[in-house]
VMD Tcl script that builds the backbone (N, CA, C; Angstrom):
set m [mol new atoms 357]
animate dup $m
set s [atomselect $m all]
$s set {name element resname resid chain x y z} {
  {N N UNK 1 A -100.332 -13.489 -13.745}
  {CA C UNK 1 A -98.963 -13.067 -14.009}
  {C C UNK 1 A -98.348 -14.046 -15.008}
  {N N UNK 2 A -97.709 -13.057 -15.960}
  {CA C UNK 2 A -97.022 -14.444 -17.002}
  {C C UNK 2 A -96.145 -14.785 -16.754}
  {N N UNK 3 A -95.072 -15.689 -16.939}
  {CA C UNK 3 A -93.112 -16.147 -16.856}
  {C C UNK 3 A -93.084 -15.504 -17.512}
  {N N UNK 4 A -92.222 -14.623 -17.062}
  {CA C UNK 4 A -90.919 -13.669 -17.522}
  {C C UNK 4 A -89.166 -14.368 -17.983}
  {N N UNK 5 A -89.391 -14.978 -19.239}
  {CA C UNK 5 A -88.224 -15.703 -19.019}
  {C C UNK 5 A -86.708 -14.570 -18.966}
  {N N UNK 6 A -86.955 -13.229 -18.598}
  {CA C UNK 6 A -85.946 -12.832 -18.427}
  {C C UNK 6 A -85.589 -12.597 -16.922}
  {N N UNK 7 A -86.812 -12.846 -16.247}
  {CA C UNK 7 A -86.773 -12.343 -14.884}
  {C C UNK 7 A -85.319 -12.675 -14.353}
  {N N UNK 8 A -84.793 -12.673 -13.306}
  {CA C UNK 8 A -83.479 -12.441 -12.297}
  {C C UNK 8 A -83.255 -14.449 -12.038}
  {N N UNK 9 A -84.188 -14.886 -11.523}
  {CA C UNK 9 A -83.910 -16.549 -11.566}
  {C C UNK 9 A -83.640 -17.144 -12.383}
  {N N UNK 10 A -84.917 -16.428 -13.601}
  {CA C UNK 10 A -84.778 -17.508 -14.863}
  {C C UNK 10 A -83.063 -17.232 -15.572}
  {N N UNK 11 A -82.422 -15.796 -15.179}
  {CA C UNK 11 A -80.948 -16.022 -15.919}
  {C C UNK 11 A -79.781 -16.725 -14.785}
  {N N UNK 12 A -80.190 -16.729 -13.858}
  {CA C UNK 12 A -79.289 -17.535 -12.951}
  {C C UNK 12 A -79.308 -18.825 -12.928}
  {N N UNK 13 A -80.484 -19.211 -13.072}
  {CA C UNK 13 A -80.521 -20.630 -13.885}
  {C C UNK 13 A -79.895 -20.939 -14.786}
  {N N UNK 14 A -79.965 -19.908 -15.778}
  {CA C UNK 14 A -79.388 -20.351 -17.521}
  {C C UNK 14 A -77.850 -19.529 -17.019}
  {N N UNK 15 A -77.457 -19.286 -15.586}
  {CA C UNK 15 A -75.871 -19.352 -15.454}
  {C C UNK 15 A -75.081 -17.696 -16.105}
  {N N UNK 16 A -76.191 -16.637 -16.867}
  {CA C UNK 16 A -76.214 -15.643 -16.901}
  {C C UNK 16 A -75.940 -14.769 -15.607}
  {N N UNK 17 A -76.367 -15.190 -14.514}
  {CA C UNK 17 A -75.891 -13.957 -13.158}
  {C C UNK 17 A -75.288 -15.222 -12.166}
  {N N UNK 18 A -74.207 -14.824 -11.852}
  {CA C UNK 18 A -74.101 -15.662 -10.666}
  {C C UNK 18 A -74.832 -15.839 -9.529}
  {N N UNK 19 A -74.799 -17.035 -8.989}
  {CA C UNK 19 A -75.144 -17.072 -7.434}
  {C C UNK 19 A -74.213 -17.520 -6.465}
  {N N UNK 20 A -74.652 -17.652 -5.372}
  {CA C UNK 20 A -73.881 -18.075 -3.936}
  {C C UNK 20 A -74.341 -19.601 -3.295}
  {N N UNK 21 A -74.033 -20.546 -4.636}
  {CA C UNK 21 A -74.861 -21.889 -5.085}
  {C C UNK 21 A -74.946 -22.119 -3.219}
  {N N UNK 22 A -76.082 -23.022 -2.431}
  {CA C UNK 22 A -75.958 -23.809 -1.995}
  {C C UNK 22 A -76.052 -25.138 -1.901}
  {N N UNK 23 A -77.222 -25.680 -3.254}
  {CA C UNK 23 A -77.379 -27.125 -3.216}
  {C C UNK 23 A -78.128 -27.086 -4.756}
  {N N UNK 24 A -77.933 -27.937 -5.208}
  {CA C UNK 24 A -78.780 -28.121 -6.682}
  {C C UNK 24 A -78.761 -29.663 -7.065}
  {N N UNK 25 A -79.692 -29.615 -7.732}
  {CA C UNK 25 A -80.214 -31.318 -8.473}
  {C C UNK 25 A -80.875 -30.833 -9.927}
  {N N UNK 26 A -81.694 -32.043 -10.309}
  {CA C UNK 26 A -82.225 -31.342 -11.785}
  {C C UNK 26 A -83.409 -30.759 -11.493}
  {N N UNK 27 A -84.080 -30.541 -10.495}
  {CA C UNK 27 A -85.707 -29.935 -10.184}
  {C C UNK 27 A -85.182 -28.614 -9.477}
  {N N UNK 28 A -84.431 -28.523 -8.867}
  {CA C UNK 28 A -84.037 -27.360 -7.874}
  {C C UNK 28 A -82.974 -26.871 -7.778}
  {N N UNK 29 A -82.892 -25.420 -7.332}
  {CA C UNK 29 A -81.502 -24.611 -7.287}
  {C C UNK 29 A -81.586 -23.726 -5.959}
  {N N UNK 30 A -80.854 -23.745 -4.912}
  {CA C UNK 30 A -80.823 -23.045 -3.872}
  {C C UNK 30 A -79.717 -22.758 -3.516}
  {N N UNK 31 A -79.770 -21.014 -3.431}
  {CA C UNK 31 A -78.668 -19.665 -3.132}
  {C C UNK 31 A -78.757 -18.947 -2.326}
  {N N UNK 32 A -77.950 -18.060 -1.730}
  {CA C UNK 32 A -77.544 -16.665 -0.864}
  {C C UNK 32 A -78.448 -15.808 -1.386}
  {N N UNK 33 A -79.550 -15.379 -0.318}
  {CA C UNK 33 A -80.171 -13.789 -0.975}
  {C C UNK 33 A -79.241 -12.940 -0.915}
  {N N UNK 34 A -79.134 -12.160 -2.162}
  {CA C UNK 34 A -77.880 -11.327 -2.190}
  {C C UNK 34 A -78.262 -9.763 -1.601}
  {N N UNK 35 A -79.450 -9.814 -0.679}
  {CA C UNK 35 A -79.657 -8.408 0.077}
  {C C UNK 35 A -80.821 -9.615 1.573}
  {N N UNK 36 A -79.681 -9.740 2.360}
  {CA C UNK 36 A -80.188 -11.180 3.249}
  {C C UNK 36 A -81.025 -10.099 4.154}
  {N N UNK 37 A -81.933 -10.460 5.035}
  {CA C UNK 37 A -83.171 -9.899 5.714}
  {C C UNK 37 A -83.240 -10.454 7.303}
  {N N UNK 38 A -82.331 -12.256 7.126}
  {CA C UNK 38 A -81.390 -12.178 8.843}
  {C C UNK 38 A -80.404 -13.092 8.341}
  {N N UNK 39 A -79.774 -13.635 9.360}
  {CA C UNK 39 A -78.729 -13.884 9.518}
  {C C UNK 39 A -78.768 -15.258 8.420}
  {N N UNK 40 A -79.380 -16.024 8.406}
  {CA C UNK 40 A -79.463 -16.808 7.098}
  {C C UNK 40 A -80.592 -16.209 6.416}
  {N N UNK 41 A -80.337 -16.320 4.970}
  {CA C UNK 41 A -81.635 -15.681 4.121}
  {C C UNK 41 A -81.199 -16.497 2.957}
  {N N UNK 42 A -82.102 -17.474 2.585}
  {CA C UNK 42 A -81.925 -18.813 1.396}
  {C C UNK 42 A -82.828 -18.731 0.469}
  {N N UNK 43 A -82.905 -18.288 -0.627}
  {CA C UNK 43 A -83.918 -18.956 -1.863}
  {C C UNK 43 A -83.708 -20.117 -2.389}
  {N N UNK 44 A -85.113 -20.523 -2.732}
  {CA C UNK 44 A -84.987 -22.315 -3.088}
  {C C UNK 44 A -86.018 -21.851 -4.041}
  {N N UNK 45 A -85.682 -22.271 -5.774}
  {CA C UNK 45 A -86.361 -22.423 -6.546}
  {C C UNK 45 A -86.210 -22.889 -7.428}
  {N N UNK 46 A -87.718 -23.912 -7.315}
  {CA C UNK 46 A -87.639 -25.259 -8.753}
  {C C UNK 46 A -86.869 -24.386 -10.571}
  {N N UNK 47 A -86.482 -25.718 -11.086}
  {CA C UNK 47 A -85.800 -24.991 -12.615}
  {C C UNK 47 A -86.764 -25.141 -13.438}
  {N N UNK 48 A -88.184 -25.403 -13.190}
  {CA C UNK 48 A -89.328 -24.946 -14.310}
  {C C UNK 48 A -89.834 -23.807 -13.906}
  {N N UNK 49 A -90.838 -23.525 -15.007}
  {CA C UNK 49 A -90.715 -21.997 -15.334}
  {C C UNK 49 A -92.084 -21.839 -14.935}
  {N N UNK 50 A -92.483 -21.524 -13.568}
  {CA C UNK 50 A -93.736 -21.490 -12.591}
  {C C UNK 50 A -93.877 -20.342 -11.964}
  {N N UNK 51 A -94.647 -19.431 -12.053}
  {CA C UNK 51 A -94.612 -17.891 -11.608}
  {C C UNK 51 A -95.082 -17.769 -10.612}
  {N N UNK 52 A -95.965 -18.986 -9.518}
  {CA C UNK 52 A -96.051 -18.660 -8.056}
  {C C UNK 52 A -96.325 -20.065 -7.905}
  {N N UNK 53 A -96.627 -20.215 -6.407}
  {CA C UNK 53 A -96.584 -21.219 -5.557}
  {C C UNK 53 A -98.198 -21.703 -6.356}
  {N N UNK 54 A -99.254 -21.041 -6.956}
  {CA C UNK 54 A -100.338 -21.543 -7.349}
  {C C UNK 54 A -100.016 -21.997 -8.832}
  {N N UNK 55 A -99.408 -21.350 -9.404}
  {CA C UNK 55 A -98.833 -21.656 -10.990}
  {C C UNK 55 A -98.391 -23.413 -10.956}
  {N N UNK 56 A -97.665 -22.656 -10.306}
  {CA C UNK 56 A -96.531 -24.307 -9.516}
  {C C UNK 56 A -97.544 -25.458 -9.158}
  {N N UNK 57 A -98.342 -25.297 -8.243}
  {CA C UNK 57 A -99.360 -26.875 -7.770}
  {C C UNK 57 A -100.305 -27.033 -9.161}
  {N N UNK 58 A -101.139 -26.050 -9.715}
  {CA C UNK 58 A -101.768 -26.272 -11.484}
  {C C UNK 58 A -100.821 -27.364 -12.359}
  {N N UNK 59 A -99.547 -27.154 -12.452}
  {CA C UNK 59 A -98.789 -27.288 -13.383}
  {C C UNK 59 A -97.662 -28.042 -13.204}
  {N N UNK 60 A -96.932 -28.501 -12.266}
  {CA C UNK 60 A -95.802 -29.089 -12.285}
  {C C UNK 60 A -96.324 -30.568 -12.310}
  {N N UNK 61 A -95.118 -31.389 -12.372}
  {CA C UNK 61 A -95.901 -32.414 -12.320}
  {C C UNK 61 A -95.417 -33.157 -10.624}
  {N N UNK 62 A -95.514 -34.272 -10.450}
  {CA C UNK 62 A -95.321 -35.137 -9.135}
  {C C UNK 62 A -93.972 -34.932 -9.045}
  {N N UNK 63 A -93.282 -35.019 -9.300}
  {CA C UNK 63 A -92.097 -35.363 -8.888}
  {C C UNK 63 A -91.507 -33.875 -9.101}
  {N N UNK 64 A -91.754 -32.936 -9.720}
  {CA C UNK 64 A -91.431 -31.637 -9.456}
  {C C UNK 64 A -91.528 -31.343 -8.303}
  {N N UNK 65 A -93.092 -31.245 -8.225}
  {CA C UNK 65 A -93.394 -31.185 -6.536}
  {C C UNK 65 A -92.578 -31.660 -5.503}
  {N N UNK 66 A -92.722 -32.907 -5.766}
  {CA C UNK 66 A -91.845 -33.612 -4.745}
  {C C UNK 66 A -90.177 -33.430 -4.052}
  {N N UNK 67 A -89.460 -32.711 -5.808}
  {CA C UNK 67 A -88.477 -32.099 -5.255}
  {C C UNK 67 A -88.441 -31.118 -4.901}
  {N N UNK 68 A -88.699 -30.773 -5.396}
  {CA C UNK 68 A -88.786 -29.080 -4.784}
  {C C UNK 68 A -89.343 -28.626 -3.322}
  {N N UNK 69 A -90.339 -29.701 -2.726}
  {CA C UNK 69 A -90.225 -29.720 -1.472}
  {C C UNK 69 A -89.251 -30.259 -0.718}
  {N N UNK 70 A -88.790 -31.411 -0.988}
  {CA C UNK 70 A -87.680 -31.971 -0.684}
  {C C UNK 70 A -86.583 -31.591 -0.705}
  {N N UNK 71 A -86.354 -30.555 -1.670}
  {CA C UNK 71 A -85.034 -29.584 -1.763}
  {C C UNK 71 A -85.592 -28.681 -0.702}
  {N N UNK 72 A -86.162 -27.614 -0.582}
  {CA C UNK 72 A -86.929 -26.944 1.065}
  {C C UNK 72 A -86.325 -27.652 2.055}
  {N N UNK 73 A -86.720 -29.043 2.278}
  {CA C UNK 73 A -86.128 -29.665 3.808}
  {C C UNK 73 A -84.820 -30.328 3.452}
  {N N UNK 74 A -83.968 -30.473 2.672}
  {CA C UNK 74 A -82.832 -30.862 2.422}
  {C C UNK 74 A -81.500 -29.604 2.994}
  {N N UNK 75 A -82.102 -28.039 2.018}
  {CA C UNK 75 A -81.388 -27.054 2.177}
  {C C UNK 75 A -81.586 -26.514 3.658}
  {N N UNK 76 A -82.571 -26.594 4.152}
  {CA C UNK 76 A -82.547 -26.419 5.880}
  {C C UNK 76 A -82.080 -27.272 6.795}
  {N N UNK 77 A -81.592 -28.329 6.947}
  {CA C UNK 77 A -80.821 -29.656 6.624}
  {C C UNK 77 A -79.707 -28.838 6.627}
  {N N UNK 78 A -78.847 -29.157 5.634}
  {CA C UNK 78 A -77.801 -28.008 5.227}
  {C C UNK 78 A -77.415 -27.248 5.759}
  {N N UNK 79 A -78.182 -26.551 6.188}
  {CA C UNK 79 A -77.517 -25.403 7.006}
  {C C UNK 79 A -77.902 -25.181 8.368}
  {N N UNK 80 A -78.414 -26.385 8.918}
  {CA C UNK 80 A -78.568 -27.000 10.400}
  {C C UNK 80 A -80.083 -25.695 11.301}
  {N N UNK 81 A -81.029 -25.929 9.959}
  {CA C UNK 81 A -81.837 -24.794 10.561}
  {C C UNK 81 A -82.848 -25.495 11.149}
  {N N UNK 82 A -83.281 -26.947 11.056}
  {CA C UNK 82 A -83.942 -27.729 11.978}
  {C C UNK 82 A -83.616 -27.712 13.084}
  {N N UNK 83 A -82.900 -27.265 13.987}
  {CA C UNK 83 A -82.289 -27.481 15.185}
  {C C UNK 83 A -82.887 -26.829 16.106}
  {N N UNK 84 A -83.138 -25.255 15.700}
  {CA C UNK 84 A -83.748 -24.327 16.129}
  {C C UNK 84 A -84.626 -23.518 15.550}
  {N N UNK 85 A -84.862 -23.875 14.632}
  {CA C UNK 85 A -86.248 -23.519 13.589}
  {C C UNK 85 A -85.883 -22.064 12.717}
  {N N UNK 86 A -86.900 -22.327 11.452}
  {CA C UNK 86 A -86.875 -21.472 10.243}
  {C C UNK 86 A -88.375 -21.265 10.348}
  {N N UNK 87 A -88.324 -20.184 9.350}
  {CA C UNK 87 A -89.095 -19.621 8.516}
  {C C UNK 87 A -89.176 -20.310 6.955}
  {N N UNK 88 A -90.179 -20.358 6.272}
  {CA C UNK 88 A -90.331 -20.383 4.698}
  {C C UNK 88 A -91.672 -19.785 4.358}
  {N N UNK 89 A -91.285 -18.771 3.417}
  {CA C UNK 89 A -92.129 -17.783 3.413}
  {C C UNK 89 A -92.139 -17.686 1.738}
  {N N UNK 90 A -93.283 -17.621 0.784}
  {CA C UNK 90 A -93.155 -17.319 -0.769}
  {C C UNK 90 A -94.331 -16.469 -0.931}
  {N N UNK 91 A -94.092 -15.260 -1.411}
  {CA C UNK 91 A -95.083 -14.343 -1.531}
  {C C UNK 91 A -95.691 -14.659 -2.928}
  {N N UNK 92 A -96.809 -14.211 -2.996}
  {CA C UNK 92 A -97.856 -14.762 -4.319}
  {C C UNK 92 A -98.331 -13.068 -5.028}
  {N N UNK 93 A -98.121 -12.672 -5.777}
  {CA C UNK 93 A -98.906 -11.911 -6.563}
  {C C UNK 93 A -98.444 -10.658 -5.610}
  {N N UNK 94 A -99.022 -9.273 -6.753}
  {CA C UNK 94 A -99.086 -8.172 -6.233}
  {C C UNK 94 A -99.083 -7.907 -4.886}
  {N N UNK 95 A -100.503 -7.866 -4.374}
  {CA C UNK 95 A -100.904 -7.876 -2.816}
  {C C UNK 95 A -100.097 -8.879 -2.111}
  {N N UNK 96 A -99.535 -9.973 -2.344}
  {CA C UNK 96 A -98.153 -10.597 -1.810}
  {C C UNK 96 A -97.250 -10.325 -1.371}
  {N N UNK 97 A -96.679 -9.311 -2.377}
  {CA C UNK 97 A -95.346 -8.423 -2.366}
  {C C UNK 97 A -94.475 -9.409 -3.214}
  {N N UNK 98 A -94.981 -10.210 -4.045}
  {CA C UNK 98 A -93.875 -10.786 -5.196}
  {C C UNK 98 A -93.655 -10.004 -6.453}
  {N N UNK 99 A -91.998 -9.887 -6.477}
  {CA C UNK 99 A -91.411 -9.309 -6.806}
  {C C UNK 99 A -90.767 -9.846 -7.987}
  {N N UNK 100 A -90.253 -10.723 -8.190}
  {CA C UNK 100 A -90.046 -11.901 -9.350}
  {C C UNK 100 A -91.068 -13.059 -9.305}
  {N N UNK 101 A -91.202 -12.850 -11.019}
  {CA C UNK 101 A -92.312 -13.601 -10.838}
  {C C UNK 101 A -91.807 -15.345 -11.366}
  {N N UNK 102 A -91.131 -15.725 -10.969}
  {CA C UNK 102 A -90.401 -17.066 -10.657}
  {C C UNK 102 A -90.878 -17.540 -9.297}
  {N N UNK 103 A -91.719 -18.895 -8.625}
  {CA C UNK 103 A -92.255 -19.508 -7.418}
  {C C UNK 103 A -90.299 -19.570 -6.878}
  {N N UNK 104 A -90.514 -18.698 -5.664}
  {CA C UNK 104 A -89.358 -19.112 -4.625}
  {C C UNK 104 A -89.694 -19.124 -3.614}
  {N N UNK 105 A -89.079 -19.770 -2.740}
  {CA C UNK 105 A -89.325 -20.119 -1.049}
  {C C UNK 105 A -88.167 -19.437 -0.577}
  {N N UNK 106 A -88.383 -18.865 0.031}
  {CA C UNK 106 A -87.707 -17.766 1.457}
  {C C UNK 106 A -87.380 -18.818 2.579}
  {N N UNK 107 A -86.088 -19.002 2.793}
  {CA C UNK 107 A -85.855 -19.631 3.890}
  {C C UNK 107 A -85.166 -18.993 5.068}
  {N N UNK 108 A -85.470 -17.826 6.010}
  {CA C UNK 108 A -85.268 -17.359 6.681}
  {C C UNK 108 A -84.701 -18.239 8.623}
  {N N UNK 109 A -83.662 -18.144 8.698}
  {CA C UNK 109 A -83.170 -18.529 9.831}
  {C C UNK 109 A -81.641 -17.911 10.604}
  {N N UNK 110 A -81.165 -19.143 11.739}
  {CA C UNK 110 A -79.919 -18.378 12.309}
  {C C UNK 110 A -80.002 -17.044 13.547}
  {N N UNK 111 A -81.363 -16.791 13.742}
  {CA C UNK 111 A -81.694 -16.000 14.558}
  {C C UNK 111 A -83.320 -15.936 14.677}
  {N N UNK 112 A -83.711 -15.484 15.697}
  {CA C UNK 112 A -85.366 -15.120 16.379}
  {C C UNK 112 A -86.021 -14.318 14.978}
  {N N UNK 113 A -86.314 -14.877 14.104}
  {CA C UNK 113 A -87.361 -14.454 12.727}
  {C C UNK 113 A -88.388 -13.464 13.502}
  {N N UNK 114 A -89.077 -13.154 14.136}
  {CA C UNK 114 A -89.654 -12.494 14.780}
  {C C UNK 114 A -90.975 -12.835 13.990}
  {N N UNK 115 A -91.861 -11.641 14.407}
  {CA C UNK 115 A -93.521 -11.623 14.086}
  {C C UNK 115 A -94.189 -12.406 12.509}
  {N N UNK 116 A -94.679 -12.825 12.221}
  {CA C UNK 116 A -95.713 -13.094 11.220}
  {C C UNK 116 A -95.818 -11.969 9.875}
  {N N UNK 117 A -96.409 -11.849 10.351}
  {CA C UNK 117 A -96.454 -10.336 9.415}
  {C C UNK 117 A -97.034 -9.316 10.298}
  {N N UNK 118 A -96.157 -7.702 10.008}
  {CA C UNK 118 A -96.055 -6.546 10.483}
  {C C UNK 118 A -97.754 -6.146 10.059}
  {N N UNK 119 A -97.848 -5.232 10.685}
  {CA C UNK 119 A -99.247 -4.838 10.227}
  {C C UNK 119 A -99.200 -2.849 9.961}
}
mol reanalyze $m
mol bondsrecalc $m
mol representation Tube
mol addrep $m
C-alpha cells in the first residue's frame, strides 16, 4: 500500500479537517473518532507518513517509535483508561479491514470492549 498524502489523517494533520484534539507533541496527534464504536473511541497517530503498523517498524526511526508508543500510554493515561482497561487495536492491509492507509491505533474503552474478533 502506498501513502496517500491526501488520505483523511494526512489533512488533519496539515489542519485541513478538523479534529476533537486530545493530546499532541511533534511525533504524535491523538483525537475523537468522529463515528465512536464505544463509549471512548481514540485514534493515536504518529505525524510521519507510515501506511501501517509494518511500514511504521521498517521505517521510522527510534524515537518515532518511542513516541508514538508513548503517546498510546500517555493518551490512555488521559482519559483514565488504565484503571479499568482498554483495547488498542490497528488494522493492517486489506484482509485487516484498513481503511486509511495512515498507521493508527484504535483506542477503544469506558465500557466492557467485548470479544476479540467476531467470527
Amino acid at each position: 500500500m502506498n501513502y496517500d498524502k491526501n488520505n483523511i489523517f494526512a489533512k488533519i494533520l496539515r489542519k485541513e479537517i478538523p479534529c476533537k484534539k486530545i493530546y499532541e507533541n511533534d511525533h504524535v496527534l491523538a483525537f475523537h473518532d468522529i463515528n465512536p464504536q464505544k463509549k471512548i473511541h481514540v485514534l493515536v497517530i504518529p505525524k510521519g507518513e507510515f501506511t501501517d503498523f509494518d511500514d511504521f517498524t521498517k521505517r521510522a526511526t527510534e524515537i518515532e517509535m518511542k513516541e508514538f508508543l508513548k503517546g498510546v500510554s500517555h493518551v490512555s493515561g488521559l482519559l483514565g483508561l488504565e484503571k479499568k482497561g482498554y483495547r488498542v487495536l490497528s488494522n493492517i492491509g486489506q484482509d485487516g479491514g484498513q481503511e486509511v492507509p495512515h498507521l493508527h491505533f484504535h483506542l477503544f474503552g469506558g465500557e466492557r470492549v467485548g470479544k476479540m474478533v467476531e467470527k
